[in-house]
mmCIF file of the N, C-alpha and C atoms, coordinates in Angstrom:
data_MODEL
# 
_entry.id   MODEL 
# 
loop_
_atom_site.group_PDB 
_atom_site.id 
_atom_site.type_symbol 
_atom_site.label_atom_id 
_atom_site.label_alt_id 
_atom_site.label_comp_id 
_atom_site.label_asym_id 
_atom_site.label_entity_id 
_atom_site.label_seq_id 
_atom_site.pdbx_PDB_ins_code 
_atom_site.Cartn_x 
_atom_site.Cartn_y 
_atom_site.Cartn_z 
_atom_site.occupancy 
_atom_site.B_iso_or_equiv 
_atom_site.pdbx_formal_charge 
_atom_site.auth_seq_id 
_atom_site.auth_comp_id 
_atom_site.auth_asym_id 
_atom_site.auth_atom_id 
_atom_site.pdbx_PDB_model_num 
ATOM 1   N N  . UNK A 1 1  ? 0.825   -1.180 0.000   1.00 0.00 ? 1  UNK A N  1 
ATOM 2   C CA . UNK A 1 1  ? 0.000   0.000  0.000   1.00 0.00 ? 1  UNK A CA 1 
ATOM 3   C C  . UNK A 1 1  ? 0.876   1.253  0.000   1.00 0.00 ? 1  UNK A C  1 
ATOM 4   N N  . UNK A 1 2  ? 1.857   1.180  -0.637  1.00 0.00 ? 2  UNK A N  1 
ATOM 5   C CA . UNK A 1 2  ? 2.879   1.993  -1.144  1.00 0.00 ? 2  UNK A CA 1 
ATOM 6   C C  . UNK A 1 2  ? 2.290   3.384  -2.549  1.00 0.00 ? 2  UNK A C  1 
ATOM 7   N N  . UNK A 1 3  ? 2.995   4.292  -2.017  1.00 0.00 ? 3  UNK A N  1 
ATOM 8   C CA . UNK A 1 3  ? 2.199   5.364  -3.266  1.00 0.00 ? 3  UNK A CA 1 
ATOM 9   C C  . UNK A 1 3  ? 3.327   4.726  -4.393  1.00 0.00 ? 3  UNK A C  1 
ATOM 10  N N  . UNK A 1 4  ? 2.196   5.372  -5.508  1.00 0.00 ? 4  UNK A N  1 
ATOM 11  C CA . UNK A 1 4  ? 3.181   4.492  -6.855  1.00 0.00 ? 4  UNK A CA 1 
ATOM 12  C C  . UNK A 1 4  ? 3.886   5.972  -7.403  1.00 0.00 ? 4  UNK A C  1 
ATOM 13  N N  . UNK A 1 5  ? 4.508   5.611  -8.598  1.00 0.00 ? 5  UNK A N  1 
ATOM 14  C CA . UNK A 1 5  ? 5.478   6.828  -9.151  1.00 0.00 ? 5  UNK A CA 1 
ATOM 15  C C  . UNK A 1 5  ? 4.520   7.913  -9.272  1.00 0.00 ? 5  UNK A C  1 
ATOM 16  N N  . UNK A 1 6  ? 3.603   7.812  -9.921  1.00 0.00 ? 6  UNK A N  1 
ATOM 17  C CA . UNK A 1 6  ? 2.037   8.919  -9.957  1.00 0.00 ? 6  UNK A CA 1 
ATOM 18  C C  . UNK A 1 6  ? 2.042   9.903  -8.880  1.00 0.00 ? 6  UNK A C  1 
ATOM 19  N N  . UNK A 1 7  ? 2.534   9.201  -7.553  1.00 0.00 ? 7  UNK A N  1 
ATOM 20  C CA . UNK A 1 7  ? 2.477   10.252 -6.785  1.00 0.00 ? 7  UNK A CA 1 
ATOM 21  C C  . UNK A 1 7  ? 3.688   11.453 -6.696  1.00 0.00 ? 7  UNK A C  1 
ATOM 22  N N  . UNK A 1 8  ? 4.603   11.340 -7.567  1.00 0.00 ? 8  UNK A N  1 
ATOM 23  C CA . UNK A 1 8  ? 5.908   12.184 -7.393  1.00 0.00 ? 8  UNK A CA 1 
ATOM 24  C C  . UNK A 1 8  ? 4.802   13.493 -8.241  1.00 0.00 ? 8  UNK A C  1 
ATOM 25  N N  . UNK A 1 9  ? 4.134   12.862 -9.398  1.00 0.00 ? 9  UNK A N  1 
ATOM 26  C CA . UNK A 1 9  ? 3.823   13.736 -10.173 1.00 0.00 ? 9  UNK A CA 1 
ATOM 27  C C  . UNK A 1 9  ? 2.844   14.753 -9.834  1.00 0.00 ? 9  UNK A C  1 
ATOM 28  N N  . UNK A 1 10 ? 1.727   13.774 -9.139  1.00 0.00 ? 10 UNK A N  1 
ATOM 29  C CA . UNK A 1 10 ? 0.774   14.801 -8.727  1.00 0.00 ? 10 UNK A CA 1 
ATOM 30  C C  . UNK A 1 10 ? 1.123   15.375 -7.524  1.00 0.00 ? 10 UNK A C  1 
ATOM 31  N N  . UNK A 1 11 ? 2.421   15.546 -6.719  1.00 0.00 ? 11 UNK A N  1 
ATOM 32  C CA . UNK A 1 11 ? 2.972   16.231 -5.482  1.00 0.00 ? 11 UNK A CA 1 
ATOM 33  C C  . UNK A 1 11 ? 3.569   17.097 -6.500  1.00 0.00 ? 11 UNK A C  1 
ATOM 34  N N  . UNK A 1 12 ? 4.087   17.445 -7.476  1.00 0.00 ? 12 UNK A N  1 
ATOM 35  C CA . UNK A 1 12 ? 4.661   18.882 -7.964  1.00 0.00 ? 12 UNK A CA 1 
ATOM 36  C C  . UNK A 1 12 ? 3.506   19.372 -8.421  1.00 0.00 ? 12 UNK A C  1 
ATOM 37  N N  . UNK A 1 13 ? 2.797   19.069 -9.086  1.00 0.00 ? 13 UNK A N  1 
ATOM 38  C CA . UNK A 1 13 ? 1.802   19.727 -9.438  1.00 0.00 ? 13 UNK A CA 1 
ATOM 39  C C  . UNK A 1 13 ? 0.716   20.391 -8.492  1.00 0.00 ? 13 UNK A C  1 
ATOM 40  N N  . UNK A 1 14 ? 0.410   19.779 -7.363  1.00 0.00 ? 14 UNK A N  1 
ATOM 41  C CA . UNK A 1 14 ? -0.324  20.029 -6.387  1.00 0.00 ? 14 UNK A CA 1 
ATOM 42  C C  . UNK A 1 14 ? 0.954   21.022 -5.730  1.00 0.00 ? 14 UNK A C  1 
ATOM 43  N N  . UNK A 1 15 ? 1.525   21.090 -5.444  1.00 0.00 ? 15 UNK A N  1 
ATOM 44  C CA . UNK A 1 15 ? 2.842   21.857 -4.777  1.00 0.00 ? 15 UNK A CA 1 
ATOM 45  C C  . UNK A 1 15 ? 2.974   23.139 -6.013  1.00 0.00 ? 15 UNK A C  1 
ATOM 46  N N  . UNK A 1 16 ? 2.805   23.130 -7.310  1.00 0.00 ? 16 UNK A N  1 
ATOM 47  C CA . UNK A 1 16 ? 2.944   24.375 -8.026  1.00 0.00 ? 16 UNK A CA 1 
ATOM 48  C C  . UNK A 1 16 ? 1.760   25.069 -7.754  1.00 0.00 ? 16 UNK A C  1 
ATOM 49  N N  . UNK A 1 17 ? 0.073   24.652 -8.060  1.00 0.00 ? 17 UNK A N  1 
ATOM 50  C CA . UNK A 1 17 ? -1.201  24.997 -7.334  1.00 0.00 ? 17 UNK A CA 1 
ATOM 51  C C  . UNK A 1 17 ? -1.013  25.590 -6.048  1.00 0.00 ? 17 UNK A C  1 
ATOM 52  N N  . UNK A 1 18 ? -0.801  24.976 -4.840  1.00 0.00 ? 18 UNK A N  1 
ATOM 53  C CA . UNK A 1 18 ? -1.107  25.449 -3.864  1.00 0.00 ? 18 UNK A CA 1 
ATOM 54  C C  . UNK A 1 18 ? 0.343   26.343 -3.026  1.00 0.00 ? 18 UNK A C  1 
ATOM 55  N N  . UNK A 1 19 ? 1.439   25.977 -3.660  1.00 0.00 ? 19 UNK A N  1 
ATOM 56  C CA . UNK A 1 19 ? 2.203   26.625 -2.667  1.00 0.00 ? 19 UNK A CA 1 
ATOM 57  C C  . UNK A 1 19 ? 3.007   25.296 -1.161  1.00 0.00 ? 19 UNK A C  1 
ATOM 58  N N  . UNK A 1 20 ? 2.195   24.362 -1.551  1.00 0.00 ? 20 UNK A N  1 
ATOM 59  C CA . UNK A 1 20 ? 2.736   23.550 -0.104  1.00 0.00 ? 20 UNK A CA 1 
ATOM 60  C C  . UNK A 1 20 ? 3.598   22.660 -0.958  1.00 0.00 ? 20 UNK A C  1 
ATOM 61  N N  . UNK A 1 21 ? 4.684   22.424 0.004   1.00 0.00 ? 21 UNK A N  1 
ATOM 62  C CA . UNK A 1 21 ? 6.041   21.621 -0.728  1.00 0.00 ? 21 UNK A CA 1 
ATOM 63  C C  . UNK A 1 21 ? 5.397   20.352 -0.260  1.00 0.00 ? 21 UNK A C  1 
ATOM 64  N N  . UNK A 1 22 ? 5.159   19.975 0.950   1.00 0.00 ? 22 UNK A N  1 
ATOM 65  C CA . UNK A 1 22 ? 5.151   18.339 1.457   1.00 0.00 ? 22 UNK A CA 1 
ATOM 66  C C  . UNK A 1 22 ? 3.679   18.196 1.580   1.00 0.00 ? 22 UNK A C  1 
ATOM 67  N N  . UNK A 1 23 ? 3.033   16.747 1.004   1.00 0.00 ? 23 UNK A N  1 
ATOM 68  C CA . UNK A 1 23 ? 1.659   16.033 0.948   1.00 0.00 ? 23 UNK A CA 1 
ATOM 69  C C  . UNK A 1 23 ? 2.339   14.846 1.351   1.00 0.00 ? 23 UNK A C  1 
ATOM 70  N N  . UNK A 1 24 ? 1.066   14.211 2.126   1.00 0.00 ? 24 UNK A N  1 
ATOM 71  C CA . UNK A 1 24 ? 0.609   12.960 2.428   1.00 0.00 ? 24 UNK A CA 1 
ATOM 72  C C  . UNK A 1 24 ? -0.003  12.084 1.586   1.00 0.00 ? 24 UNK A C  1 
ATOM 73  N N  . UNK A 1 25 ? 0.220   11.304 0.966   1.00 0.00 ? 25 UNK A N  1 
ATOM 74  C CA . UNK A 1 25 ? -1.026  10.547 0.505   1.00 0.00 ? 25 UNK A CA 1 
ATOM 75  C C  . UNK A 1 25 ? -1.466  9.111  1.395   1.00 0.00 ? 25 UNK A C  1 
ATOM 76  N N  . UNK A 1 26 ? -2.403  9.114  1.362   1.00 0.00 ? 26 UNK A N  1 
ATOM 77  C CA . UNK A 1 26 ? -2.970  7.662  1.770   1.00 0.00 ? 26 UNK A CA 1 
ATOM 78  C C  . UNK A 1 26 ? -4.160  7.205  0.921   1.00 0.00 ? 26 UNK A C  1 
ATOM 79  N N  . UNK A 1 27 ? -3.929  5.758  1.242   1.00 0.00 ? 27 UNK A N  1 
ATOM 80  C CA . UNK A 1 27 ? -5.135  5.155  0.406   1.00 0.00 ? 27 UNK A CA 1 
ATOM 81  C C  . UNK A 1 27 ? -6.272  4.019  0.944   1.00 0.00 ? 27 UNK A C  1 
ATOM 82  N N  . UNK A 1 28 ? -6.034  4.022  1.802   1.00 0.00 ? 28 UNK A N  1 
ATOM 83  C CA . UNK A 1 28 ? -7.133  3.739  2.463   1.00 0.00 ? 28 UNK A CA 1 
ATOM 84  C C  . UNK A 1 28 ? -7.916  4.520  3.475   1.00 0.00 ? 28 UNK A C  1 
ATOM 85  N N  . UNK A 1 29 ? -8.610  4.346  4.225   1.00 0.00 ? 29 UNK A N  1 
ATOM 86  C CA . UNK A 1 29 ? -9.799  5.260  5.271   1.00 0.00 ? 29 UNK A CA 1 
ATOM 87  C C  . UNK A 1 29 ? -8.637  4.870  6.221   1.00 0.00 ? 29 UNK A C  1 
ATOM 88  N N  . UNK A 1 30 ? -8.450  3.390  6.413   1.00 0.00 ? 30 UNK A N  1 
ATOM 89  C CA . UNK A 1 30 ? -7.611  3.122  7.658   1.00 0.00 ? 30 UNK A CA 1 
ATOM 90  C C  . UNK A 1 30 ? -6.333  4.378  7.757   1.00 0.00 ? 30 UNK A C  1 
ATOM 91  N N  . UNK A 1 31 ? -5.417  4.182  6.771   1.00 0.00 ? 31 UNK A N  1 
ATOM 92  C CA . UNK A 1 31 ? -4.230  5.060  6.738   1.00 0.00 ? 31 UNK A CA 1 
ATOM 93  C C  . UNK A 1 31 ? -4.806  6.413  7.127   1.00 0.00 ? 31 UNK A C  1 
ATOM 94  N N  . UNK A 1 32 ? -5.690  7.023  6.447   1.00 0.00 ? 32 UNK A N  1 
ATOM 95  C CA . UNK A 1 32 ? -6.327  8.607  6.507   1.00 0.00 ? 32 UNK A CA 1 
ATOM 96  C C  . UNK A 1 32 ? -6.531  8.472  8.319   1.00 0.00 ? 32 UNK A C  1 
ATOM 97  N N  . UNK A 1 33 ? -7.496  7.403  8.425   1.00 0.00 ? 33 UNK A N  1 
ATOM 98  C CA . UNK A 1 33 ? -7.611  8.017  10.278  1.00 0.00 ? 33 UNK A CA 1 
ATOM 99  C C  . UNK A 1 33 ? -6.449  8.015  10.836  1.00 0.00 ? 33 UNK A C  1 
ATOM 100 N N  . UNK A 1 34 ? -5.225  6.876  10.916  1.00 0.00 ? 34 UNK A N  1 
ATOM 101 C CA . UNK A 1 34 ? -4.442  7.007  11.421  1.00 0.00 ? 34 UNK A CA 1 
ATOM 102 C C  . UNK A 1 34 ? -3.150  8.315  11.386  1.00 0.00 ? 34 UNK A C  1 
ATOM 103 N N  . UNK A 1 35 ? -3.026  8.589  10.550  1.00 0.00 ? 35 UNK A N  1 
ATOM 104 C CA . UNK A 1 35 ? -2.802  9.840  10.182  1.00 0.00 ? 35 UNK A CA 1 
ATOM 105 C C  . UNK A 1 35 ? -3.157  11.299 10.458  1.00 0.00 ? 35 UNK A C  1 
ATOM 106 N N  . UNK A 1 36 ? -4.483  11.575 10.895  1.00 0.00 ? 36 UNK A N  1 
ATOM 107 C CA . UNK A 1 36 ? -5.383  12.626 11.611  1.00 0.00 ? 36 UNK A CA 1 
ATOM 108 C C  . UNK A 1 36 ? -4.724  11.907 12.790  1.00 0.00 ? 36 UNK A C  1 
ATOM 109 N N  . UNK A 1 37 ? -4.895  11.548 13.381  1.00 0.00 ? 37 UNK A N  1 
ATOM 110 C CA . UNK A 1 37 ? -4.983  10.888 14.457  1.00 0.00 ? 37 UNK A CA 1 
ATOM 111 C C  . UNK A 1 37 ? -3.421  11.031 15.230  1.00 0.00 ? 37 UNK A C  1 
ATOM 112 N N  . UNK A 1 38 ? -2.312  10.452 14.775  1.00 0.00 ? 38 UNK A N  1 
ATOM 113 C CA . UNK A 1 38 ? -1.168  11.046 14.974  1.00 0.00 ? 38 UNK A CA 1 
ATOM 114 C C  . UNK A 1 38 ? -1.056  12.856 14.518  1.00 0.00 ? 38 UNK A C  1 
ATOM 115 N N  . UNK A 1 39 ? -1.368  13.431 13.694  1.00 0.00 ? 39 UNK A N  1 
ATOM 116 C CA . UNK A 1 39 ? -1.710  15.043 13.864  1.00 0.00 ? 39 UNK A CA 1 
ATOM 117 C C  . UNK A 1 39 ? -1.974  15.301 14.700  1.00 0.00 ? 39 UNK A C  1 
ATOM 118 N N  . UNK A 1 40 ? -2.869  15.126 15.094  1.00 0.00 ? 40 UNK A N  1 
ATOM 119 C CA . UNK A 1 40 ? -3.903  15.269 16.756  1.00 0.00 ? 40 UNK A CA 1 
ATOM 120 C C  . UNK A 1 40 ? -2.851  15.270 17.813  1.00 0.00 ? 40 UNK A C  1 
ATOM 121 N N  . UNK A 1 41 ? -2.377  14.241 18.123  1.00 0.00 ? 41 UNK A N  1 
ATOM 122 C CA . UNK A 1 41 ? -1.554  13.755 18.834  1.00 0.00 ? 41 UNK A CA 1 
ATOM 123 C C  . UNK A 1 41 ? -0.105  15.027 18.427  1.00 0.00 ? 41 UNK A C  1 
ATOM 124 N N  . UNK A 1 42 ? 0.192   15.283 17.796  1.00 0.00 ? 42 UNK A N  1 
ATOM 125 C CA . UNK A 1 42 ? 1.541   15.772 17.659  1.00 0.00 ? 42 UNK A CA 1 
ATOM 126 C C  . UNK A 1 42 ? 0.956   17.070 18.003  1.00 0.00 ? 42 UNK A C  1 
ATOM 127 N N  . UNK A 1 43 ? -0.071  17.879 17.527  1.00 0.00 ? 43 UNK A N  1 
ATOM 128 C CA . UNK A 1 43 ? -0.227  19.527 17.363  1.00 0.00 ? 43 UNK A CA 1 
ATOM 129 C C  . UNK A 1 43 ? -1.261  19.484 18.902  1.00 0.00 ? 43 UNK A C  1 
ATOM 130 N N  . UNK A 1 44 ? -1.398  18.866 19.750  1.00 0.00 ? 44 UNK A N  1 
ATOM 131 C CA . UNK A 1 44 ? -2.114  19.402 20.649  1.00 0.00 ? 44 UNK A CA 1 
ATOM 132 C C  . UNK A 1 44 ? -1.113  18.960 22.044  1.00 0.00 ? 44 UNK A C  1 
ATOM 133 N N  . UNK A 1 45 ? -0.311  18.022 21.851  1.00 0.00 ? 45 UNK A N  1 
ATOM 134 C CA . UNK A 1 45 ? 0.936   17.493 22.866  1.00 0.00 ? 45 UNK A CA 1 
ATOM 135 C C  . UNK A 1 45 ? -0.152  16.419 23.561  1.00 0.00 ? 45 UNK A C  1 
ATOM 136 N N  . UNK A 1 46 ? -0.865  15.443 23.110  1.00 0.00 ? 46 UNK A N  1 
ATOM 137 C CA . UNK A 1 46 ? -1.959  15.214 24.027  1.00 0.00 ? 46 UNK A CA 1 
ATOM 138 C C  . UNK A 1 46 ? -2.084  13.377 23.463  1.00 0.00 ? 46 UNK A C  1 
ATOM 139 N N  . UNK A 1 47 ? -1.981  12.371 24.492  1.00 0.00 ? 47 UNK A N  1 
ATOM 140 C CA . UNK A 1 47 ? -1.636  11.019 23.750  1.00 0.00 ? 47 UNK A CA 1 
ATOM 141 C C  . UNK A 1 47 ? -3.400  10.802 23.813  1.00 0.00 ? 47 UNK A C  1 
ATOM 142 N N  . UNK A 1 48 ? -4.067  11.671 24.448  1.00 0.00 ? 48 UNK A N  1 
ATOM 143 C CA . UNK A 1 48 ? -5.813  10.874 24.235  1.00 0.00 ? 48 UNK A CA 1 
ATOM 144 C C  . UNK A 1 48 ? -6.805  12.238 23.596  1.00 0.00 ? 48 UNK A C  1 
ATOM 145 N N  . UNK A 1 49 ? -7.393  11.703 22.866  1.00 0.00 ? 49 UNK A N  1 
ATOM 146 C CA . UNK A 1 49 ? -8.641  12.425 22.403  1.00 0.00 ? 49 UNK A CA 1 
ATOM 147 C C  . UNK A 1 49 ? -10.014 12.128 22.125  1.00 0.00 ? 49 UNK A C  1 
ATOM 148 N N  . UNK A 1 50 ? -10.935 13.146 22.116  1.00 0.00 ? 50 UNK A N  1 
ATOM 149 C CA . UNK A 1 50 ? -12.291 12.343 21.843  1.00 0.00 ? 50 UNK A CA 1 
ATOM 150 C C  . UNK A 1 50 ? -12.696 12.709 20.579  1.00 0.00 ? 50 UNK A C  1 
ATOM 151 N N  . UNK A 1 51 ? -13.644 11.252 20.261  1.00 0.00 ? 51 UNK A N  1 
ATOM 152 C CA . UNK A 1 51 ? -13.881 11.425 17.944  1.00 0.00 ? 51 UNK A CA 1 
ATOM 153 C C  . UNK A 1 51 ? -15.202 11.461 18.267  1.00 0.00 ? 51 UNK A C  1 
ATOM 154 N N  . UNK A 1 52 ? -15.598 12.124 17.849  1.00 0.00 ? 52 UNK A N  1 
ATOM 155 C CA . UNK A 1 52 ? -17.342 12.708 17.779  1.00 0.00 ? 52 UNK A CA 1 
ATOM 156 C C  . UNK A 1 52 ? -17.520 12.296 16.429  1.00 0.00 ? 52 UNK A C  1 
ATOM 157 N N  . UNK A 1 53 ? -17.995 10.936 16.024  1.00 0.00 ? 53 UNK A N  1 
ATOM 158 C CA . UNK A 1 53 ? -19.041 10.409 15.363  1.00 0.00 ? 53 UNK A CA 1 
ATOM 159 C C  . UNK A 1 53 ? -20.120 11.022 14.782  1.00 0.00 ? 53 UNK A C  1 
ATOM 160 N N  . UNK A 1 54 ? -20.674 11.438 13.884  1.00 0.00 ? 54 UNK A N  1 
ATOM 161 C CA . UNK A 1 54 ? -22.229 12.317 13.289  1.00 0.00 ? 54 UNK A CA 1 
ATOM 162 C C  . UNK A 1 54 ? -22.224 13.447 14.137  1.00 0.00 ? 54 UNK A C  1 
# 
């Protein structure tokens, strides 16, 4: 579940658009939560949080 070469391409291009040098990609839901999820964890200094569902 590795990004394929595709992703070099659409990171410059998305990086000429927006201005941001570094993207994430993920490809599954799993990877995406885990990912928020360590964010969370890094930008608030905080190892627990609560996920409000709907």
């Amino acid at each position: 579940m590795l990004p394929t070469a595709d992703a070099i391409i659409v990171s410059a291009e998305l990086a000429r658009r927006f201005g941001l040098l570094l993207w994430q990609f993920t490809v599954s839901a799993t990877d995406a939560n885990r990912h928020v999820i360590r964010y969370a964890r890094m930008i608030t200094g905080r190892s627990k949080f609560i996920v409000i569902d709907r």
